[in-house]
C-alpha positions, -999 to +999 in steps of 0.1 A: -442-201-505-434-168-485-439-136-507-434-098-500-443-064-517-421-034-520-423-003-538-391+009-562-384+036-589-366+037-621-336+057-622-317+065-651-280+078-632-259+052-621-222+055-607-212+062-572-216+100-570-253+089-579-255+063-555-240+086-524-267+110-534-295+080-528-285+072-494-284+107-484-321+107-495-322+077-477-328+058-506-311+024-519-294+019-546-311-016-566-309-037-602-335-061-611-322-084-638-333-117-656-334-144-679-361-126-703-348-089-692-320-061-695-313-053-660-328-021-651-314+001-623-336+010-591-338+026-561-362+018-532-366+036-496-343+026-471-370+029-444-389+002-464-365-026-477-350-022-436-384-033-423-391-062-450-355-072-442-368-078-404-395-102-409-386-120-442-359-147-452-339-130-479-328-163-495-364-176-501-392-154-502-409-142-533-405-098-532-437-084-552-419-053-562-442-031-577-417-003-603-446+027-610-469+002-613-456-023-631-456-056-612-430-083-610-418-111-591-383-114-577-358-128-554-331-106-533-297-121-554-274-097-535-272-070-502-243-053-503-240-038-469-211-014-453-184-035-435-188-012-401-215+004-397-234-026-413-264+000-435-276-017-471-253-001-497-269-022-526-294-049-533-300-072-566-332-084-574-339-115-600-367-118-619-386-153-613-401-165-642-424-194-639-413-230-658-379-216-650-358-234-621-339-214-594-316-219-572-323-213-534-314-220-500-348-231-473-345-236-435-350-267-425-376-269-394-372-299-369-408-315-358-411-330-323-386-341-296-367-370-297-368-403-285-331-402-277-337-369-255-368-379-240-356-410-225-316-410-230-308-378-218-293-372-254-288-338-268-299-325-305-266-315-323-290-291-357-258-296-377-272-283-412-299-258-409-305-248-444-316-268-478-299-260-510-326-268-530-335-259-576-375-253-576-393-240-596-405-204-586-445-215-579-431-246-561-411-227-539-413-240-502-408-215-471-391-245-450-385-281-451-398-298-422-385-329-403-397-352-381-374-361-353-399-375-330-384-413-334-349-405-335-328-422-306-300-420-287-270-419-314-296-419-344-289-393-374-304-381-404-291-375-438-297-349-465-307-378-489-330-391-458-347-356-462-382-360-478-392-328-503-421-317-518-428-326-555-408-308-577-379-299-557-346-314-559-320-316-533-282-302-542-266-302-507-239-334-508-267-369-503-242-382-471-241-346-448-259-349-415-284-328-408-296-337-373-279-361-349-289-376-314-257-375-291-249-384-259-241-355-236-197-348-235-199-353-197-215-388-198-189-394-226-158-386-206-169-407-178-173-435-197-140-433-202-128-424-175-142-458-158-125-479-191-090-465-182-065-492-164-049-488-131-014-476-138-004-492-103+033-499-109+047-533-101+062-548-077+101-551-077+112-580-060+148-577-050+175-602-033+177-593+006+211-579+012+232-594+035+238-575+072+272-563+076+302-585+092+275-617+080+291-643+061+271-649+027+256-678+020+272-705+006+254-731-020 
């Protein structure tokens, strides 16, 4: 489980006069909410969620988020960014609390290289890169990992293929590909090309015509 600390402050304005203020201070406006909470408004330093934001998955790790002092632990819900010019207008924060089940999304980290590109020329077509997974907060895992190494040429893998660690159950449809061995497009469209018939036309076969002033023939 990947965690995370960050420092925010209790603010008692909300609105959006209050919130343009913030990011003129170059801070952020933020909620934390949960199950056994009232949500409580925040703000945190731009400088600081920016840099987290570089080095952490959103969707999965745990944030330490330390309000004056008082500790909890939470996931990033929401970032609300600007459509252009792309800065963090918002963020939501949930409260985890442990026996209780959430909801997340894990990258799922391929082991090895396979058998079908090793020795088939194949290529790896990573069709679903992320886990939709309900885990309970200490359970949490930072990736699910899988091992390719035996996969060959036209071989595939299913979400309910997918082994997960104890606890964690799997909510992504059981029959969607995650990883699949194919055969390179070029080697594909010369297959084909060498299973197409000649289109040669036939052979019309016509009655001579008789040379002028020649009687025809008589039968």
């Amino acid at each position: 489980m990947a965690t995370a600390s960050l420092s925010a402050t209790r603010r008692a304005d909300t609105g959006k006069g209050n919130a343009r203020s913030l990011r003129r201070d170059g801070q952020i406006p933020a909620v934390i909410y949960g199950h056994a909470r009232e949500s409580q408004s925040l703000a945190v330093a731009a400088r600081d969620l920016e840099k987290l934001l570089s080095h952490i998955s959103a969707d999965n790790t745990v944030v330490e988020l330390d309000v004056e002092g008082t500790a909890s632990r939470a996931l990033i819900r929401e970032i609300q960014r600007h459509p252009f010019k792309r800065a963090i207008l918002h963020v939501d924060f949930q409260e985890l609390v442990a026996g209780e089940k959430m909801t997340v999304r894990v990258p799922i980290r391929l082991i090895g290289t396979p058998a079908g590109v090793r020795l088939g020329g194949g290529i790896i077509d990573h069709t679903l890169r992320e886990l939709t997974i309900s885990v309970d907060p200490a359970a949490m895992p930072s990736q699910i990992e899988i091992d390719v190494t035996d996969l060959e040429l036209g071989g595939s893998i299913h979400v309910s293929e997918v082994k997960v660690p104890e606890g964690v159950t799997v909510l992504d449809e059981p029959g969607a590909a995650v990883v699949v061995i194919a055969t390179p497009r070029a080697a594909v469209e010369a297959v084909a090309a060498d299973a197409e018939p000649t289109s040669a036309e036939p052979e019309v076969i016509r009655a001579k015509k008789p040379e002028e002033g020649a009687e025809p023939e008589k039968k």
